[in-house]
C-alpha positions, 0 to 999 in steps of 0.5 A: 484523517483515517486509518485503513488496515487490511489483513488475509490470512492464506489458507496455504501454511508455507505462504505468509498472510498479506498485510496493508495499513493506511494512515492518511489525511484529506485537505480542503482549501477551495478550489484546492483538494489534497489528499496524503497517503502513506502506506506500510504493506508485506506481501501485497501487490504492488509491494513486494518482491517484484523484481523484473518491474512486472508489479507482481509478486508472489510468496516465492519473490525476493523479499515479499515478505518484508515491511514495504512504504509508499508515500502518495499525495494526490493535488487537484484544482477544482473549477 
């Protein structure tokens, strides 16, 4: 198990910090590997705002400033 959580803090006072936290799991069953992710972000690429699919964004973007998830599980066979 870990747990990653990130904070930036913007010198700008009219942009709001970035924030992304991580919680997440690895699982070993030879030759199987699985790793799962789930992640919350506000303000972090690729999470918000974009909204011509670009994956950019900025303070200035269409809800960037709102709590975004993501779920990744990742699965390889190894031999």
């Amino acid at each position: 198990l870990y747990s990653d959580y990130s904070l930036m803090r913007k010198d700008q006072r009219e942009w709001d910090d970035s924030q992304m936290f991580t919680l997440g799991a690895h699982f070993l069953a030879l030759p199987v590997k699985a790793w799962l992710d789930l992640t919350w972000a506000r303000n972090a690429n690729p999470y918000g705002g974009a909204e011509n699919a670009s994956g950019f964004t900025s303070t200035t973007s269409s809800g960037s400033n709102r709590w975004y998830h993501r779920t990744n599980l990742t699965i390889g066979y190894y031999f």
